[in-house]
C-alpha positions in Angstrom: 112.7 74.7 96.4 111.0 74.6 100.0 108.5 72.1 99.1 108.5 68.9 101.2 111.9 70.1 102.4 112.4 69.2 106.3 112.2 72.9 107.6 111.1 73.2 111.1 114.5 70.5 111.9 116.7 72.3 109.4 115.8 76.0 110.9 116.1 74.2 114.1 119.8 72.7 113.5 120.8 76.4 111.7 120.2 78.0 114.7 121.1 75.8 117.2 124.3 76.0 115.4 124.3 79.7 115.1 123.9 80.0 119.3 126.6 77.4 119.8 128.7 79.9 118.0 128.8 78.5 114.7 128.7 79.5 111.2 125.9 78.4 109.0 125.0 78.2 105.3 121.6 77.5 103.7 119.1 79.0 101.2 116.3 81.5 101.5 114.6 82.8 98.5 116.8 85.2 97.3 120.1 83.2 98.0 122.7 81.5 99.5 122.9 82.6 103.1 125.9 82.7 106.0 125.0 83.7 108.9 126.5 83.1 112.9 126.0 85.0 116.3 129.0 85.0 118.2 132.1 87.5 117.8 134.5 84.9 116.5 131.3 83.3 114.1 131.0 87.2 112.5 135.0 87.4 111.9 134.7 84.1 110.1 132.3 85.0 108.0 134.2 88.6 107.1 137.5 86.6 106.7 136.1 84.2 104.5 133.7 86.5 102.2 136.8 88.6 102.2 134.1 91.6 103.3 134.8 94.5 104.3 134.3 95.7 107.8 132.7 99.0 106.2 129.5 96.5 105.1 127.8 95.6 107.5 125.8 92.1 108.3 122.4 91.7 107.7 119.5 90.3 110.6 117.1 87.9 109.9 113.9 89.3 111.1 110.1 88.5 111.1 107.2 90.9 111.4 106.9 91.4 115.5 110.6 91.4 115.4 110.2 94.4 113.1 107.7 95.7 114.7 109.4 95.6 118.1 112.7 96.3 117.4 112.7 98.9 114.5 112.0 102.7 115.3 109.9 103.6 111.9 106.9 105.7 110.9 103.8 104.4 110.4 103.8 104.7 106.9 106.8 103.3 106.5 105.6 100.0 108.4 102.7 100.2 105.7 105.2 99.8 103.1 106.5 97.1 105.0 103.6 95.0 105.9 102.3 95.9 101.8 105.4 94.5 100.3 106.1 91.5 102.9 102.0 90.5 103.6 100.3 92.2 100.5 102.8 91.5 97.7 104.5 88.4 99.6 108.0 89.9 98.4 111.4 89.5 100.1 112.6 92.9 101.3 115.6 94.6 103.4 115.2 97.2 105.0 117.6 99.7 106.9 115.9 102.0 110.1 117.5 102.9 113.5 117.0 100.1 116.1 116.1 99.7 119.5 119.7 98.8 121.2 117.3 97.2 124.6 116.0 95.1 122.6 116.9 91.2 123.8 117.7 90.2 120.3 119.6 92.9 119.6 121.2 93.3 123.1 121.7 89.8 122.4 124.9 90.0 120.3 128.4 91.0 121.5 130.3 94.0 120.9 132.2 93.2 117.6 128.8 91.2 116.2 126.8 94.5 116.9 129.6 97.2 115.5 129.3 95.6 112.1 125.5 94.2 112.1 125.0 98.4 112.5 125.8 101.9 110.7 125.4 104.9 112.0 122.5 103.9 114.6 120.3 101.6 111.7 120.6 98.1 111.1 119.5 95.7 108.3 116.5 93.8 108.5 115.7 91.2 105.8 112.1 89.9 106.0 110.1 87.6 104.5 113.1 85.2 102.2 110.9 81.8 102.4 110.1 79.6 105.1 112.9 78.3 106.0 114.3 82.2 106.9 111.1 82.8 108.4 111.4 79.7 111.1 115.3 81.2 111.7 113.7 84.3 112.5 111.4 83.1 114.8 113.4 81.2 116.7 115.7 84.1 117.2 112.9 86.3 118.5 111.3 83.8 120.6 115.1 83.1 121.9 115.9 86.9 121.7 119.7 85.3 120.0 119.9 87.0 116.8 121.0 85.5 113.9 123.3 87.9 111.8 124.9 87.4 108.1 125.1 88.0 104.5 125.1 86.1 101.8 126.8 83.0 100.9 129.9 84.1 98.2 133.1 86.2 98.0 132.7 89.6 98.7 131.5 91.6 95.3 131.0 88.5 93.4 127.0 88.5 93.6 124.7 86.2 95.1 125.0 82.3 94.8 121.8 80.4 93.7 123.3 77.1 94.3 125.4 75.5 96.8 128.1 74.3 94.7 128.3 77.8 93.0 129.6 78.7 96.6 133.6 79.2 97.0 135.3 77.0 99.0 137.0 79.2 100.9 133.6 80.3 101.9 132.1 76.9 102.2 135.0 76.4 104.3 133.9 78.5 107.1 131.0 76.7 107.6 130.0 74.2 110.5 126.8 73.6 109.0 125.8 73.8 104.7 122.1 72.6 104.1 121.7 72.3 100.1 118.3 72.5 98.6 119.1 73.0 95.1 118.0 76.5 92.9 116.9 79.4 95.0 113.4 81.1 93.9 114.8 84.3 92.9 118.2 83.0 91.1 119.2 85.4 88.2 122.1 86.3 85.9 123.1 89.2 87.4 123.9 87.6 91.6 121.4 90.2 92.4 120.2 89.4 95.9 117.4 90.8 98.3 116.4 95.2 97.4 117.7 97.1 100.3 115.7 100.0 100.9 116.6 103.0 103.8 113.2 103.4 105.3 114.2 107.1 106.9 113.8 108.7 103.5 113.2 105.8 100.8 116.3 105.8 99.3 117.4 102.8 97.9 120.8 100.9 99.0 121.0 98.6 96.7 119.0 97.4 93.8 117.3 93.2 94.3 116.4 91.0 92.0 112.6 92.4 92.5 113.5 95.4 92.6 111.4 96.7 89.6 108.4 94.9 91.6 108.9 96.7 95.0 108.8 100.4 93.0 105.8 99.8 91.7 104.1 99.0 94.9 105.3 101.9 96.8 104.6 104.4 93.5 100.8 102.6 93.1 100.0 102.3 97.1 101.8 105.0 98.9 103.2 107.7 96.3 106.6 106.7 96.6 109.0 106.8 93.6 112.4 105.2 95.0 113.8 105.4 91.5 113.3 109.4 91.6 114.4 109.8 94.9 117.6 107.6 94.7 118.2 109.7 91.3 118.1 113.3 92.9 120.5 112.0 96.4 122.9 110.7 93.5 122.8 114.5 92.0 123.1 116.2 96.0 
């Protein structure tokens, strides 16, 4: 999908976009993207998707931003760096956040209420290159680039820009089309979210099945078991 694609100008018009206070949609691995920065860019996005304001957006993040920004134990930045570097696997991850941060500190009020819960925020790492070069640019221009993906709210992830609603298509001041995503699959399942304050999992990806086994074979970790016995608290 990313091959001899135009990245570094693509990421570079996505997020010049994004910090003009625009909405965006493109592909990473996992899916159909829309992201924005800007108050009014977030309430476009939650108007179109049709979301609601109890889900909260998702951040694009690369490793330093991680490692900067998220306050984790060590072992859970092993995990991290094992599933991301090791395994090359896209992963999302929810921890508390440092709020001085320039990225985050970068967004406004109503951007940063709903791209947080509760003190944690949502970091998706490592969704192909051209997510990757978004993320850098919003570290290295501390303006952070905030979203979901790219489809009516419940509906599952899209895999191909013309699968895409057009009220949701709509909303956007910028749609880059690069054909199939990497990871499509029949069920919309998107990128594993996985809460890295006691490894329960938020909801299941489409490499899901993939990221258990690393953390049961590397680090002792069962997610299934432990999502299982908070279900039965």
């Amino acid at each position: 999908m990313f091959d001899d694609r135009p990245i570094v100008e693509d990421a570079r018009g996505i997020f010049d976009t994004v910090r003009a206070g625009g909405v965006a949609i493109f592909p990473v691995s996992v899916g159909y993207a829309i992201v924005g920065h800007g108050d009014e860019a977030i309430r476009r996005i939650y108007a179109a998707k049709e979301r609601s304001f109890e889900k909260p957006c998702g951040n694009f993040c690369d490793w330093t931003l991680f490692t900067e920004a998220i306050v984790t134990s060590d072992r859970a930045r092993a995990v991290v760096r094992a599933v991301i570097m090791d395994h090359d696997l896209p992963f999302s991850i929810v921890a508390p956040y440092r709020a001085d941060h320039p990225v985050i500190a970068s967004l406004g009020p109503f951007a940063r209420r709903n791209a947080s819960k509760a003190g944690t925020m949502d970091m998706l790492l490592n969704a192909g290159p051209l997510h990757d070069e978004i993320a850098r640019l919003a570290r290295e221009n501390a303006v952070a680039v905030v979203g979901s993906s790219a489809n009516l709210s419940l509906t599952g992830s899209k895999f191909r820009l013309e699968d895409i609603e057009a009220q949701v298509l709509d909303a956007a001041d910028l749609a880059i089309d690069y054909g199939l995503c990497p990871y499509h699959n029949g069920q919309g399942l998107g990128s594993t979210i996985i809460d890295l304050d006691g490894f329960e999992t938020i909801r299941l990806g489409c490499v899901y099945d993939r990221i258990c086994a690393i953390l049961d074979e590397e680090f002792d970790i069962d997610l299934k078991a432990i999502t299982a016995a908070k279900g039965s608290d």
